[in-house]
Backbone as CSV, one residue per row, in Angstrom:
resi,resn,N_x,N_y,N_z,CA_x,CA_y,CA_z,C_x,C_y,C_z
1,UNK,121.906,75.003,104.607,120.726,75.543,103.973,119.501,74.703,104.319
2,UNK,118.532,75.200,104.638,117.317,74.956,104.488,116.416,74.456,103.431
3,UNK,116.042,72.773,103.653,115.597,72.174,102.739,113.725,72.268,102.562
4,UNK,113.402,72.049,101.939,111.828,72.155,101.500,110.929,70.615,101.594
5,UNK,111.492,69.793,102.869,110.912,68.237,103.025,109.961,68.192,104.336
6,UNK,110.116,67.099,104.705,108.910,66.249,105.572,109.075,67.564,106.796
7,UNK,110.202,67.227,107.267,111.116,67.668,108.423,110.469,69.144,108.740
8,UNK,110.829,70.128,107.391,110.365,71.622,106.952,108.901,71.675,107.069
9,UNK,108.353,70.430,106.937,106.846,70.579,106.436,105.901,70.626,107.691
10,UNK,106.696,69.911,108.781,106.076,69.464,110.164,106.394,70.429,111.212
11,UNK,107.310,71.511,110.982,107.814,72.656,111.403,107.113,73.618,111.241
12,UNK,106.304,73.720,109.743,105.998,74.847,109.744,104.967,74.506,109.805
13,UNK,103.842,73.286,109.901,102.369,73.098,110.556,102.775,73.623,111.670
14,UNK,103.821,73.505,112.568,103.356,73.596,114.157,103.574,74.914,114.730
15,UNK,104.498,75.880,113.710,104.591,77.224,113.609,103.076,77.955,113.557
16,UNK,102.506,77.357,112.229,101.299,78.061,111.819,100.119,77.509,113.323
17,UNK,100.682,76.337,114.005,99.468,75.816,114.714,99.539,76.636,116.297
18,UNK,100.956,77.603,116.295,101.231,78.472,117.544,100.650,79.845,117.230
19,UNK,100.482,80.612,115.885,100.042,81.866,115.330,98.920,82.404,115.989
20,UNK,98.752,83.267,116.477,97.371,84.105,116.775,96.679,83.830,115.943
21,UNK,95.077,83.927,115.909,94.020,84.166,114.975,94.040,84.985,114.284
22,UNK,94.285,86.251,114.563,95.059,87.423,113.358,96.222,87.769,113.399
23,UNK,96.158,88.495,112.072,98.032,88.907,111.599,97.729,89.603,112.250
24,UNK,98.848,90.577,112.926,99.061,92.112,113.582,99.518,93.341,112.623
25,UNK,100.302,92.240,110.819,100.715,92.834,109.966,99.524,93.389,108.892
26,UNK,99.333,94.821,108.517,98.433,95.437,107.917,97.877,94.761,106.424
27,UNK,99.625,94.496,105.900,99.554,93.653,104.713,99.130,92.377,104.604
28,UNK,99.408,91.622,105.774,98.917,90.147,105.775,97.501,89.614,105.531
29,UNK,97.566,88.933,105.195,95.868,88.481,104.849,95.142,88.193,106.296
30,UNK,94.296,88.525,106.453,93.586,88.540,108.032,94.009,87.512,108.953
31,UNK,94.028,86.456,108.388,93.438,84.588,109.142,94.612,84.447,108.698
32,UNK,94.529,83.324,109.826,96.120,82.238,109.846,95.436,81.349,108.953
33,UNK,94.313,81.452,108.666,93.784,80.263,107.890,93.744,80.920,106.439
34,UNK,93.875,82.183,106.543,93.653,83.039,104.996,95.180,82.576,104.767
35,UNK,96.109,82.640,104.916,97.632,82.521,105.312,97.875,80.845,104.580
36,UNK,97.250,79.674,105.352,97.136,79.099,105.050,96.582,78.310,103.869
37,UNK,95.671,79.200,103.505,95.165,79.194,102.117,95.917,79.323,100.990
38,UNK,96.373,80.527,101.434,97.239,81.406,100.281,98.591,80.264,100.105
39,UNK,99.378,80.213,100.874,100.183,79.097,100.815,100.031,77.580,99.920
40,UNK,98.680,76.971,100.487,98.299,75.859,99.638,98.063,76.212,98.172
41,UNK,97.159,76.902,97.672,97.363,77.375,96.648,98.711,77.811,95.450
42,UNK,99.513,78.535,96.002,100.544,78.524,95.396,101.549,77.478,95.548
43,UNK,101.342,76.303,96.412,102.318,75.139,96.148,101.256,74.252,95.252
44,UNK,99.880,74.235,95.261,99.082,73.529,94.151,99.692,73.822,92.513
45,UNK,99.576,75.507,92.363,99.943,75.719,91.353,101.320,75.684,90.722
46,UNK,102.349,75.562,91.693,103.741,74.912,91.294,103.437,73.087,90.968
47,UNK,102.430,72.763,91.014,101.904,71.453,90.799,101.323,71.125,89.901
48,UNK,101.307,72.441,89.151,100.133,72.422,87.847,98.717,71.936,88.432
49,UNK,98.333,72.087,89.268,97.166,71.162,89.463,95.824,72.421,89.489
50,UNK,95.841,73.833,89.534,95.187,74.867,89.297,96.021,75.979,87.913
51,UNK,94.949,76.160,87.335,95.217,77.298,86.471,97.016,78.207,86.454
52,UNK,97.543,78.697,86.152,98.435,79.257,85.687,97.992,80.559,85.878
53,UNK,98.633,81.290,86.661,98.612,83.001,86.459,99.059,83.215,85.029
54,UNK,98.933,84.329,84.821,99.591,84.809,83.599,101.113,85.336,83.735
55,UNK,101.822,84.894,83.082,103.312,85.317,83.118,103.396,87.150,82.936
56,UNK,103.895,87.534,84.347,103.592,89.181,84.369,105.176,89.779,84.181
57,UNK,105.925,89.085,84.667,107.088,89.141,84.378,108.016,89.813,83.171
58,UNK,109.370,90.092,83.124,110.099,90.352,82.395,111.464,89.747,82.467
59,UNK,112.276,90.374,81.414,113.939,89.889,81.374,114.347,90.230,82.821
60,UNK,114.069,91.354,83.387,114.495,91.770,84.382,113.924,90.825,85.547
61,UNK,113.065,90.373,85.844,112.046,89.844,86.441,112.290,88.168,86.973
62,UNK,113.115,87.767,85.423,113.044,86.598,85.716,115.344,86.400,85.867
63,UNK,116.089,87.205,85.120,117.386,87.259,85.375,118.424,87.647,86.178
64,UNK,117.085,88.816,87.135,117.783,89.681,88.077,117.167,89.419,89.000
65,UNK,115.828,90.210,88.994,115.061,89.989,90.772,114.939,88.358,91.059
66,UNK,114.849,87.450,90.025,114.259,85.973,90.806,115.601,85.398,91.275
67,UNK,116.644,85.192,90.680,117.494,85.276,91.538,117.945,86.002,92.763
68,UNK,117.706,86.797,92.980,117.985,87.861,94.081,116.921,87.296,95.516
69,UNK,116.018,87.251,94.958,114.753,87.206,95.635,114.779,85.772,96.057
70,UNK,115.234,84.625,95.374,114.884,83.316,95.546,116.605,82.887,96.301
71,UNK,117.196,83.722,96.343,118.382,83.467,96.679,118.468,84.548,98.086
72,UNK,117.104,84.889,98.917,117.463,85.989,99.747,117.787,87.246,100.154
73,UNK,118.657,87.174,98.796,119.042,89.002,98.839,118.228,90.024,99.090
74,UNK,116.652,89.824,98.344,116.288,91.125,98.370,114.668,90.534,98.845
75,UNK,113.868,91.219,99.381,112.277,90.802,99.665,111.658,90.134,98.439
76,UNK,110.533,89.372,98.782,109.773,88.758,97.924,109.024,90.210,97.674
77,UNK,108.637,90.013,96.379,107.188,91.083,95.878,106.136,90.952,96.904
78,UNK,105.110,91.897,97.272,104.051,91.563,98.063,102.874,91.848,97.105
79,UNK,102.916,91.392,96.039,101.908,91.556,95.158,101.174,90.528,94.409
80,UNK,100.882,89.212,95.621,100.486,87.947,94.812,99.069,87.896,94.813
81,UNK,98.599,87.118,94.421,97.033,86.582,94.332,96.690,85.988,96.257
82,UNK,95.856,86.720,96.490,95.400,85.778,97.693,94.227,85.887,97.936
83,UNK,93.678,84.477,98.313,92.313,83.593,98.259,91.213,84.562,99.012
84,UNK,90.279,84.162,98.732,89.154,84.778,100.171,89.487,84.094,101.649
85,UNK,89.040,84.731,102.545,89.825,84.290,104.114,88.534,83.536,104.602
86,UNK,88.746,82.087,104.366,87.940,81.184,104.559,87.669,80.953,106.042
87,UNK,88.057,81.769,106.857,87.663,81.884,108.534,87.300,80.541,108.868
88,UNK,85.736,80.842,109.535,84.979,79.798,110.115,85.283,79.264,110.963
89,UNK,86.230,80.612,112.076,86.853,80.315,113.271,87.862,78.630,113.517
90,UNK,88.135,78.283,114.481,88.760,77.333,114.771,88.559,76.022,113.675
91,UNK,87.429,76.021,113.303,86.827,74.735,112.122,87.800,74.857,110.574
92,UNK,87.449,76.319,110.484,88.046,77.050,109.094,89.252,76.298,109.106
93,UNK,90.352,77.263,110.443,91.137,77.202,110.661,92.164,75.635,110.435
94,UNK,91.727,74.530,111.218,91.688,73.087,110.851,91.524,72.318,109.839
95,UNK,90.457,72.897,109.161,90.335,72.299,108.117,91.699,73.156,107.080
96,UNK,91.874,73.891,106.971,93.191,74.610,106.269,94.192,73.965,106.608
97,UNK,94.416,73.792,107.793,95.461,73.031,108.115,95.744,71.428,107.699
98,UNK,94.568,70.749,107.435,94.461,69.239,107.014,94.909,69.786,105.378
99,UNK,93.853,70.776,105.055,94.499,70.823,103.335,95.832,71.048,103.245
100,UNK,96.488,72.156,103.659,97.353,72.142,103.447,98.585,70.965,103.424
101,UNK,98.664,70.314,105.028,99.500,69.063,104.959,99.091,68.198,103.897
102,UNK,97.826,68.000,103.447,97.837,66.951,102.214,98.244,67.532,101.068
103,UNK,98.632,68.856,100.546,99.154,69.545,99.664,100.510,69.454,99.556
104,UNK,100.950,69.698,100.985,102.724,69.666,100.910,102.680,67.999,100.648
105,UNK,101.974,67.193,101.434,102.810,65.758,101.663,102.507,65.115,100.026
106,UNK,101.848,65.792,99.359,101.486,65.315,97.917,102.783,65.669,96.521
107,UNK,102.906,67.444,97.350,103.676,68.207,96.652,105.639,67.071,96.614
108,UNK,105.672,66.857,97.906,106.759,66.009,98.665,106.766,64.841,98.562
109,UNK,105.875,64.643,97.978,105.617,63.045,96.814,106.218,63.071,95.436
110,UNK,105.876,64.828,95.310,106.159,64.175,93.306,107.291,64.821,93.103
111,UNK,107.809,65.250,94.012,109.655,65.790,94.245,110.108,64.437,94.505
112,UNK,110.309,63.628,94.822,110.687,62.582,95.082,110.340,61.741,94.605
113,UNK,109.704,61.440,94.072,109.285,60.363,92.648,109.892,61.364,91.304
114,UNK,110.282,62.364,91.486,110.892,62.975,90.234,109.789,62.868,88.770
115,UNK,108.328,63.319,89.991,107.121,64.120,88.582,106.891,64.839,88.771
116,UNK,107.614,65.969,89.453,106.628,67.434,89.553,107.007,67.870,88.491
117,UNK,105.948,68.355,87.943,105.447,69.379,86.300,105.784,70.194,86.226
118,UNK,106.816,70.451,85.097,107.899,71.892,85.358,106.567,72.934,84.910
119,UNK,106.286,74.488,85.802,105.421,75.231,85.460,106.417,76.518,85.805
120,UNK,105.470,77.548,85.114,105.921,78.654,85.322,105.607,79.506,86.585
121,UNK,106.427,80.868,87.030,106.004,81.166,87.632,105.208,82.242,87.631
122,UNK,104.702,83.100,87.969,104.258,84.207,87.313,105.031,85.702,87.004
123,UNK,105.834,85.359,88.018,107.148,86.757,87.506,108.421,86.101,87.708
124,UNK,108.890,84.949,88.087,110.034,84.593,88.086,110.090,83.450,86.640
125,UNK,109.473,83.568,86.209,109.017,82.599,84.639,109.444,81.037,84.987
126,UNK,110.182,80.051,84.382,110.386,79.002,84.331,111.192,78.407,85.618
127,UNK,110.432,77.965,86.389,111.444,77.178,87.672,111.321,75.600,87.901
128,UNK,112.440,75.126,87.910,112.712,73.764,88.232,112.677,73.012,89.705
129,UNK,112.689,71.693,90.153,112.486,71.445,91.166,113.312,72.889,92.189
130,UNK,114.513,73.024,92.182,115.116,73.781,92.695,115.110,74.627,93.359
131,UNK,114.260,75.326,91.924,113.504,76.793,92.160,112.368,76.877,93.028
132,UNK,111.534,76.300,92.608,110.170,76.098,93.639,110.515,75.928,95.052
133,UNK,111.481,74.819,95.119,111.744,75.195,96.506,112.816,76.483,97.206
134,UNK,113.086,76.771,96.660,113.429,78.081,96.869,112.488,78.823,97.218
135,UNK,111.667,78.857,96.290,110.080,79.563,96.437,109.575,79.517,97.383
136,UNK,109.090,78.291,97.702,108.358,77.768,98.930,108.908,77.912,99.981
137,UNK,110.373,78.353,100.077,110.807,78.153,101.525,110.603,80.059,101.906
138,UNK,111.336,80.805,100.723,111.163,82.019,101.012,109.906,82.291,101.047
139,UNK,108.793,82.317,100.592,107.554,82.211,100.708,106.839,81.983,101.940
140,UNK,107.141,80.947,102.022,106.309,80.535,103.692,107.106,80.800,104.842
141,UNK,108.617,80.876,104.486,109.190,82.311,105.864,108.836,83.291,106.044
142,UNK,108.499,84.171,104.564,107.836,85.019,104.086,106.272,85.706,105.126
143,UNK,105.555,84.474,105.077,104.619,84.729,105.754,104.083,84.621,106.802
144,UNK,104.944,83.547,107.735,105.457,82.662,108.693,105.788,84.323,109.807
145,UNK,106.746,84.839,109.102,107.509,85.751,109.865,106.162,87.297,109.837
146,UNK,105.514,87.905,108.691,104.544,88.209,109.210,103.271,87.905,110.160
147,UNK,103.200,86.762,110.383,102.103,86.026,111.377,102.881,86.054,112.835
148,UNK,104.028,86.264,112.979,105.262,86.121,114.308,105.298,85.245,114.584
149,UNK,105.770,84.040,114.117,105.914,82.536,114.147,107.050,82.593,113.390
């Protein structure tokens, strides 16, 4: 299985650093850097370090699909929050990319010092180190694989 560390983290900078400038996918957020955005953001907020969505979720939501979903079986929802597409061509682009690695390598700090802040999720409700990475890995394959990387 596929772990959520340094190794994962330097893989998928250099994935995102091979991506076209646009998705080809209708659904995808425009920019590899919108992509990139969206990503940092939702590993911030498994960090508690931004606001909390609102728990949209249900019994079903969090007993059936998040298992399913965080375990592979079935697609992620395509119904998350995503950022404005901070472009600004190649600059944008870079600079997304510096945030982000200081996001994961921060995020990959407090997994390993054993302080990341148990938070909720917004439809999979309460997840533990575990979970998140679960999250994060289906997640950024997730989007990884719409960008064709």
């Amino acid at each position: 299985m596929q772990h959520f560390d340094g190794d994962y983290v330097e893989w998928v900078l250099e994935r995102l650093g091979r991506a076209p400038g646009q998705s080809a996918d209708r659904g995808a957020p425009a920019s590899v850097a919108a992509v990139m955005a969206h990503l940092r953001v939702s590993v911030e907020r498994s960090m508690g370090r931004i606001p909390q969505e609102p728990f949209r979720g249900s019994w079903f939501s969090v007993h059936v699909l998040g298992p399913l979903a965080l375990g592979g079986l079935v697609p992620l929802p395509g119904d998350g929050e995503r950022p404005e597409d901070p472009s600004g061509g190649q600059e944008g682009r870079e600079g997304e990319t510096a945030a982000l690695k200081a996001v994961l390598e921060e995020y990959l700090a407090l997994v390993q010092a054993d302080e990341l802040p148990p938070t909720t999720h917004p439809l999979y409700g309460p997840l533990d180190v575990a979970g998140w990475e679960r999250f994060h890995l289906r997640h950024f394959e997730h989007h990884l694989a719409r960008l064709g990387v």
